[in-house]
TORFIFI-421286 format. One record per residue (C-alpha): residue number from 1; residue in one letter; x, y, z. Coordinates in pm, whole numbers, plus 32768, in hexadecimal, padded with zeros to 4 digits. Layout:
N
+-----+----+------+------+------+
!   i ! aa !    u !    v !    w !
+-----+----+------+------+------+
! NUM !  a !    X !    Y !    Z !
...
+-----+----+------+------+------+
! end
This chain:
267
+-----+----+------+------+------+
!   i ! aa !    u !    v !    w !
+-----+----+------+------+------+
!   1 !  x ! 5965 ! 7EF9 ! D5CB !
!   2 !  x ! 5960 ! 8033 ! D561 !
!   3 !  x ! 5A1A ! 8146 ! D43F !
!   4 !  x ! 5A9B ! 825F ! D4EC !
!   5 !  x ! 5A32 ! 833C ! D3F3 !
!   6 !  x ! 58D7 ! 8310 ! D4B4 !
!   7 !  x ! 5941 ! 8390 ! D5E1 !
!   8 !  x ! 59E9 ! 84C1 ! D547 !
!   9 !  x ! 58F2 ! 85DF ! D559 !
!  10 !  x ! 5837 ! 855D ! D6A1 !
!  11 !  x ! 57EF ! 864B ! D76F !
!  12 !  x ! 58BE ! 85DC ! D8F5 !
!  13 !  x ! 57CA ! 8638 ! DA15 !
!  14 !  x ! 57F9 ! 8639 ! DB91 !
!  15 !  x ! 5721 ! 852E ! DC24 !
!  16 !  x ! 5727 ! 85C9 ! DD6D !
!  17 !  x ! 56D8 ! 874A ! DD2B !
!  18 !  x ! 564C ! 8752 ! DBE4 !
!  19 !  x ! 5757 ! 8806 ! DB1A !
!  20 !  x ! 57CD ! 87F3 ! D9D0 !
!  21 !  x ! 594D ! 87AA ! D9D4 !
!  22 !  x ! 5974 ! 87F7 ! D858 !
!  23 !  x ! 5951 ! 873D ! D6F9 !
!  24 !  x ! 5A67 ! 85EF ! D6AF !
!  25 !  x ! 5B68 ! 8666 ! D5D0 !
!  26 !  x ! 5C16 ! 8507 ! D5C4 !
!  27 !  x ! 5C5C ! 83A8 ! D669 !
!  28 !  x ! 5D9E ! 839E ! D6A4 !
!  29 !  x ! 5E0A ! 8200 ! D673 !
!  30 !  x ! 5F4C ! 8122 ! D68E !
!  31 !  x ! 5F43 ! 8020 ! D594 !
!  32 !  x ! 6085 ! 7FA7 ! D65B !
!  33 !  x ! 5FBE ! 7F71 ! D769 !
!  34 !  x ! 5E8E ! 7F3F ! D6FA !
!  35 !  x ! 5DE7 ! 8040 ! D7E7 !
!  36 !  x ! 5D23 ! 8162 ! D7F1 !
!  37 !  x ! 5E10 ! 827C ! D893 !
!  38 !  x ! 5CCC ! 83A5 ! D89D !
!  39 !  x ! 5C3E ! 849C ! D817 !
!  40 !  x ! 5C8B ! 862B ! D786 !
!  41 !  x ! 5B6F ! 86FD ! D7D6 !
!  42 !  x ! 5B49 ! 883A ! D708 !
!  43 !  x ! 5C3C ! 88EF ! D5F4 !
!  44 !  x ! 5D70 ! 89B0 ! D607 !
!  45 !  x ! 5DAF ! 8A93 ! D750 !
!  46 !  x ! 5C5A ! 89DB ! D7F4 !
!  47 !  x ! 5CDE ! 887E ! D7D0 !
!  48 !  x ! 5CDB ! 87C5 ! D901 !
!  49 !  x ! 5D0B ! 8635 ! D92B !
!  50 !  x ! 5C6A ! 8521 ! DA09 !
!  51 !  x ! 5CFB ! 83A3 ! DA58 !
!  52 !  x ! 5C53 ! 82B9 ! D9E8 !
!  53 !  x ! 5C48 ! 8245 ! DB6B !
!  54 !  x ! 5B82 ! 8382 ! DBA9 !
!  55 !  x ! 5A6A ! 8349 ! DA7C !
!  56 !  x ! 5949 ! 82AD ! DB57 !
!  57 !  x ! 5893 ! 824A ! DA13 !
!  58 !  x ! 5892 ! 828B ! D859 !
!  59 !  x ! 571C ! 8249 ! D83A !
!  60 !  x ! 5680 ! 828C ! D6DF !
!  61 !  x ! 562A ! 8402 ! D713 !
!  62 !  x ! 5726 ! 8486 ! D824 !
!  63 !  x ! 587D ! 8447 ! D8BB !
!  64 !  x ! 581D ! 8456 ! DA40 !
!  65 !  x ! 5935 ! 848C ! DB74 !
!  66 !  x ! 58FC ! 84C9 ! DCE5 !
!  67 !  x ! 5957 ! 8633 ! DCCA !
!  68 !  x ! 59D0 ! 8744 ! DBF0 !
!  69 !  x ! 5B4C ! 8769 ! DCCA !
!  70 !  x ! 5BA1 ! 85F2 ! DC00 !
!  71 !  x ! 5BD6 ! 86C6 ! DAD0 !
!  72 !  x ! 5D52 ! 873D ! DB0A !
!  73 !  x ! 5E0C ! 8828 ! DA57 !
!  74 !  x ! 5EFD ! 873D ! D948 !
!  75 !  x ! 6030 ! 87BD ! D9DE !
!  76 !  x ! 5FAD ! 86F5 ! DB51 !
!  77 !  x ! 5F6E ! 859F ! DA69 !
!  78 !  x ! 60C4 ! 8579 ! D9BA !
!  79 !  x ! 6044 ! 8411 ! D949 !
!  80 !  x ! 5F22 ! 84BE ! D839 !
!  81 !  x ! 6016 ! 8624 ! D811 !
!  82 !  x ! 6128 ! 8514 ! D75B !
!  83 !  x ! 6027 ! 8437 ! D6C3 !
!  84 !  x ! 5F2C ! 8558 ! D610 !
!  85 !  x ! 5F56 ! 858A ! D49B !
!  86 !  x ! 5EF3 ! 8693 ! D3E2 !
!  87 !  x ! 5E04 ! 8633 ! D334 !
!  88 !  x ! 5E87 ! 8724 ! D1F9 !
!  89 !  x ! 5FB0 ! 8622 ! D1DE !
!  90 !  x ! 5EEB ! 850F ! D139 !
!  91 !  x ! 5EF1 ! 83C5 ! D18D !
!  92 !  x ! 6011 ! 82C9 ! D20E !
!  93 !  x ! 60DA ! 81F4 ! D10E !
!  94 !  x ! 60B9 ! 809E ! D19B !
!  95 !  x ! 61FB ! 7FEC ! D12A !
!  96 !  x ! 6293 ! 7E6D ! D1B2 !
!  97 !  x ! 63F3 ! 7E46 ! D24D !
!  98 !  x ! 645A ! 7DEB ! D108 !
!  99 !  x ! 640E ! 7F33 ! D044 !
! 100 !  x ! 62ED ! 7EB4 ! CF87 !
! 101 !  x ! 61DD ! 7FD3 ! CF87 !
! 102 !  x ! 6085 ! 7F58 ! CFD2 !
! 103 !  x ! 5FD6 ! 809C ! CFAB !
! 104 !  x ! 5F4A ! 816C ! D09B !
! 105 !  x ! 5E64 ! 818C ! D1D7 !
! 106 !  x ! 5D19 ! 8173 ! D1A7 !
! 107 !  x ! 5BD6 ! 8121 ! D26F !
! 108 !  x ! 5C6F ! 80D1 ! D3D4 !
! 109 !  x ! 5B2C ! 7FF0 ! D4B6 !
! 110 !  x ! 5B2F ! 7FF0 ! D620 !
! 111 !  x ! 5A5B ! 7F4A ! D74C !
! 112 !  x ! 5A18 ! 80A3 ! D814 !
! 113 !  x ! 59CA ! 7FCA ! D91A !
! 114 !  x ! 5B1E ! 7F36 ! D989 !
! 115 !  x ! 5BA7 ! 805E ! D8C2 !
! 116 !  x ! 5C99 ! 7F87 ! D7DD !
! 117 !  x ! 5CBE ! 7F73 ! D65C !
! 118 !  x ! 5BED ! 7E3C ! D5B7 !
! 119 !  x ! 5CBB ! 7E50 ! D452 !
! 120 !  x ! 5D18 ! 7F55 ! D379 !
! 121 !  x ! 5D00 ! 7F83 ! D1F7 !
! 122 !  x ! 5E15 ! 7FC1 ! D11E !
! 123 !  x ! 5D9D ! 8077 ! CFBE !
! 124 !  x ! 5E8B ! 8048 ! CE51 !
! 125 !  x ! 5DC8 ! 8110 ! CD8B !
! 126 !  x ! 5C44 ! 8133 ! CD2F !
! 127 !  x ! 5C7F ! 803F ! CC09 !
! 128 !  x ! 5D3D ! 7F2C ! CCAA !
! 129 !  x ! 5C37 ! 7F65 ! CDF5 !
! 130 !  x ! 5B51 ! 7F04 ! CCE4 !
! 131 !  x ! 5BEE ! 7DE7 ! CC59 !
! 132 !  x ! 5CA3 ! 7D28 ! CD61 !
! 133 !  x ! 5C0D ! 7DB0 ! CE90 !
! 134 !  x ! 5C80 ! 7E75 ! CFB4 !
! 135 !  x ! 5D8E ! 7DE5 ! D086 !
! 136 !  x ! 5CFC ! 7DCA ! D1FB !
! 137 !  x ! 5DFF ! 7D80 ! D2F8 !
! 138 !  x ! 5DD1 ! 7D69 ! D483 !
! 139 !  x ! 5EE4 ! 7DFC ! D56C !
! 140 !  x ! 6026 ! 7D4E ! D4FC !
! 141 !  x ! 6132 ! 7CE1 ! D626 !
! 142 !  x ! 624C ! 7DC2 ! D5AE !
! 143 !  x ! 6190 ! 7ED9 ! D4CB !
! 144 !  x ! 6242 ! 801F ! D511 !
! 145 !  x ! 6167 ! 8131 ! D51A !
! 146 !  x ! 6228 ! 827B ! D4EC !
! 147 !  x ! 619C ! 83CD ! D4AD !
! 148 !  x ! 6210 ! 83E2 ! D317 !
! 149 !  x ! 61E1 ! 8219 ! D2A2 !
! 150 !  x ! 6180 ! 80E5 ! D344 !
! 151 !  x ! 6250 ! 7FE5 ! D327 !
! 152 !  x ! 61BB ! 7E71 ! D33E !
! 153 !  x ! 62A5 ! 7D6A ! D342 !
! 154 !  x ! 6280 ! 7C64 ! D202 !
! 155 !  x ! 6285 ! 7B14 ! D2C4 !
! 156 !  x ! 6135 ! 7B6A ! D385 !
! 157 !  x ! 60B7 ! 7C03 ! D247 !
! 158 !  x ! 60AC ! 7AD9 ! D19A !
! 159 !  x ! 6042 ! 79D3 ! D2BD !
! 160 !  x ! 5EED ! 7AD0 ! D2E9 !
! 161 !  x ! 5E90 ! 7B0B ! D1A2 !
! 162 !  x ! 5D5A ! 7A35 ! D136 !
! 163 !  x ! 5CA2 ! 7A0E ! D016 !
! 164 !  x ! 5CD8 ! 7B2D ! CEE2 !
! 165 !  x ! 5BA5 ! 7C27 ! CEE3 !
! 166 !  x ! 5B1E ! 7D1C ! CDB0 !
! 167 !  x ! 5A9E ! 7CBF ! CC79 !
! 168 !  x ! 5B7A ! 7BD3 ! CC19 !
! 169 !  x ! 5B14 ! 7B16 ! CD98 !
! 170 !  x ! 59AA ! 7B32 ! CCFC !
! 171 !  x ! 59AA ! 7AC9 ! CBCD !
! 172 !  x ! 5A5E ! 79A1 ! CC45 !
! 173 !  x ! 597B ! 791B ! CD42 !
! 174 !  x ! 5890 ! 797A ! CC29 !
! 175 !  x ! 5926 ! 7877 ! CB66 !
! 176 !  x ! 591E ! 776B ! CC69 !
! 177 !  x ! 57AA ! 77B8 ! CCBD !
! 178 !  x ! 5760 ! 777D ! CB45 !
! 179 !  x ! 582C ! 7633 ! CB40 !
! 180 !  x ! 5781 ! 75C8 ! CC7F !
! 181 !  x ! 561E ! 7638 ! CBC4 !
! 182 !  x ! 5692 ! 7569 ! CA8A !
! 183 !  x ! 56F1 ! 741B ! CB3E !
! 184 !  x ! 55AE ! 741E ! CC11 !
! 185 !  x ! 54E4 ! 7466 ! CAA9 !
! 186 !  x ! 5593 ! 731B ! CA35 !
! 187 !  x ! 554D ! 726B ! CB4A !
! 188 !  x ! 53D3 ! 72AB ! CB2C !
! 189 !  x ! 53E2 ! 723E ! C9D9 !
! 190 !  x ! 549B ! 7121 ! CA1D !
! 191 !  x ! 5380 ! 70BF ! CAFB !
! 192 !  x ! 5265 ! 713A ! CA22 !
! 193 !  x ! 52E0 ! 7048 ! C910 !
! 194 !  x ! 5303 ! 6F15 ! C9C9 !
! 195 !  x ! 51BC ! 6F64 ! CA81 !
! 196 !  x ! 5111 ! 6F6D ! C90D !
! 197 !  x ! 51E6 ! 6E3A ! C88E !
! 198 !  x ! 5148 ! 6DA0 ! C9A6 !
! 199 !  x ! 4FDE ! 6E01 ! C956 !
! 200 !  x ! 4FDF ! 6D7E ! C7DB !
! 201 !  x ! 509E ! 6C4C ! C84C !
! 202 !  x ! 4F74 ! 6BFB ! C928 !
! 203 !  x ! 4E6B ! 6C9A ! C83F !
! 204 !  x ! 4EF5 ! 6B9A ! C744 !
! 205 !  x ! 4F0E ! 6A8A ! C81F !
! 206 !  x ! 4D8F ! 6AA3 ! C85C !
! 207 !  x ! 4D2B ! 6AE0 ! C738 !
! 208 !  x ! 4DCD ! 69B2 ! C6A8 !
! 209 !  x ! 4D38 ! 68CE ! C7E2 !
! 210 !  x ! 4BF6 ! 6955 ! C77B !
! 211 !  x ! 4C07 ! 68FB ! C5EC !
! 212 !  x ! 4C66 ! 6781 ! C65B !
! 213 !  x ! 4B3F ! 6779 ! C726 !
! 214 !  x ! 4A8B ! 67C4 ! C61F !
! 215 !  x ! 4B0B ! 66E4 ! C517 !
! 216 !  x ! 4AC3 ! 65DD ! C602 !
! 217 !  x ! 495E ! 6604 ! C652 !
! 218 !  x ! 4907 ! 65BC ! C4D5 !
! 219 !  x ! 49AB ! 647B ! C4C0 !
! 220 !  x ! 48EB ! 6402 ! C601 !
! 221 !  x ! 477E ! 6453 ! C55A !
! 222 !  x ! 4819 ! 639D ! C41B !
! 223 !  x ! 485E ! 625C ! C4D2 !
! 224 !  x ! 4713 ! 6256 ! C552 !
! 225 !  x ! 4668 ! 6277 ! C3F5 !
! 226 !  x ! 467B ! 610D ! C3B9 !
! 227 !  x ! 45F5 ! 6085 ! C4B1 !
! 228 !  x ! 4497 ! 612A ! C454 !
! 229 !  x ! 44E6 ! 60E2 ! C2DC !
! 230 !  x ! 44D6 ! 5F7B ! C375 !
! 231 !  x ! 43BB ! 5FA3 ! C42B !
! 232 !  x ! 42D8 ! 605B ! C319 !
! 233 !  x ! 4302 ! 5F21 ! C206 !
! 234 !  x ! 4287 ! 5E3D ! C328 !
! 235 !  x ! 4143 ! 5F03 ! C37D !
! 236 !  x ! 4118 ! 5F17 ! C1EC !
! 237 !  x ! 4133 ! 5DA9 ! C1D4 !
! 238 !  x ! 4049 ! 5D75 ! C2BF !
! 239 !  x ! 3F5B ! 5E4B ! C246 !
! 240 !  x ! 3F76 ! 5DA6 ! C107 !
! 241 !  x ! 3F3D ! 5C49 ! C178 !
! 242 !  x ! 3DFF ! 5CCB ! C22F !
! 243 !  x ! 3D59 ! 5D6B ! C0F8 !
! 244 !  x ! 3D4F ! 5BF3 ! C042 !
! 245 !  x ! 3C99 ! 5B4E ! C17F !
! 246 !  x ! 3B95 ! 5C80 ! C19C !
! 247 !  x ! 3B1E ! 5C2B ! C018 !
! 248 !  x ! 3B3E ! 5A8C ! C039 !
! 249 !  x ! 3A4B ! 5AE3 ! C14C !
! 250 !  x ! 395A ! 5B87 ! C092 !
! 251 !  x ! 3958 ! 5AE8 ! BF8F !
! 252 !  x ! 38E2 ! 59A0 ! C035 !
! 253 !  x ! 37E2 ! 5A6F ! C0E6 !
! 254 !  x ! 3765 ! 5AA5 ! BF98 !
! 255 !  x ! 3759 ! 5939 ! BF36 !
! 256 !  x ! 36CC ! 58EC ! C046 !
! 257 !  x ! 35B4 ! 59B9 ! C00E !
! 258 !  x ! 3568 ! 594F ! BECF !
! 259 !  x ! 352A ! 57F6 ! BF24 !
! 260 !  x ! 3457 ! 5807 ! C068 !
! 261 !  x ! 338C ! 58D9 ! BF1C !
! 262 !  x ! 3384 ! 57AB ! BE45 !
! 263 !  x ! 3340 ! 56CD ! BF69 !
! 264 !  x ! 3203 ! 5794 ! BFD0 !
! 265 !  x ! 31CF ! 5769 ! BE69 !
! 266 !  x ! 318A ! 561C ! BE63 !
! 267 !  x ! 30D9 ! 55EA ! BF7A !
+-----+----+------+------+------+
! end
């Protein structure tokens, strides 16, 4: 797709001889159609015309046809002599069958290579361009295009109209991108807080697993205290009752003593 305000100025060459046919003037279009009629080739008393059946190829940096005899004086192609403008006389008025005024021609986009018209743009003003956005239409079944308006009918106006373009377009899908941005933000919240209810819940749940543990392990080492309370009376008991025997025992050793003394005595 291409504007055909690209193609004005190209220089058209002769592929087979090497000669330079002249400078594009204009692309002569029917937005009834939807084709590409040809071209004008030079200004004023020069001006010459070639079909579009005769343009061999619209590359980026030349217009190229088999030979220089393609471009015809206008008065052989009555086709382009009817459809050229003057370019002095300013844009068409586009305007529907049902005399609502749309605005005027603007930037008309073709496919140079099946030489036919891919939309056109309708313009309402710089401000409302801004605003709302250009109207872009494609060729219309039953658009009229005569040399002075075009006239689209207002039934296939409205079925190919999409969505509004401009500022007002933007700052609407602005809008929804920031709603979009906001629920999503929620959402991850949403989840961030039950993820962290979730932590302390178990945090707490440990921790409180881990203070019963410990509250137990006391009571066990108390109800074993006891049992060597028990067991430390007995050894002193015994102890006890041993010290008595250990002096009886000596004493009579003593006694003893003594009186294998007075019996040695005596003898």
């Amino acid at each position: 797709m291409r504007d055909i305000a690209s193609i004005v100025g190209l220089k058209v060459i002769s592929s087979s001889e090497g000669r330079d046919v002249g400078t594009v003037s204009q692309v002569i279009v029917d937005l009834a159609s939807g084709k590409v009629l040809g071209l004008i080739v030079g200004k004023g008393a020069t001006e010459k015309a070639i079909e579009a059946k005769d343009v061999a190829v619209i590359g980026t940096d030349a217009v190229m046809v088999q030979t220089h005899k393609l471009a015809r004086h206008l008065s052989e192609v009555p086709a382009l002599l009817e459809a050229r403008r003057d370019p002095a006389a300013g844009p068409k008025p586009v305007i529907t069958d049902t005399g609502k005024r749309l605005g005027v021609l603007g930037t008309v986009y073709v496919d140079p290579a099946t030489a036919t018209v891919s939309r056109y743009e309708v313009s309402c003003g710089a401000w409302r361009d801004i605003t709302e956005g250009v109207l872009s239409l494609p060729p219309l079944s039953g658009t009229v295009d005569g040399p002075d308006s075009i006239i689209v009918p207002e039934q296939a106006l409205s079925d190919s109209q999409g969505a509004p373009g401009g500022l007002r377009a933007q700052i609407a899908k602005l809008a929804e991108v920031a709603r979009t941005q906001a629920q999503q933000a929620a959402e991850s919240l949403e989840g961030s807080t039950q993820s962290v209810k979730r932590t302390v819940a178990a945090t707490a749940q440990k921790r409180g697993a881990d203070d019963k543990s410990q509250t137990v392990a006391p009571q066990t080492e108390t109800q074993q205290s006891p049992q060597g309370a028990q067991s430390q009376p007995a050894a002193d008991q015994h102890g006890a009752s041993a010290e008595p025997v250990e002096g009886r025992n000596t004493a009579e050793q003593a006694q003893n003593a003594t009186e294998c003394s007075d019996t040695e005595k005596e003898k």
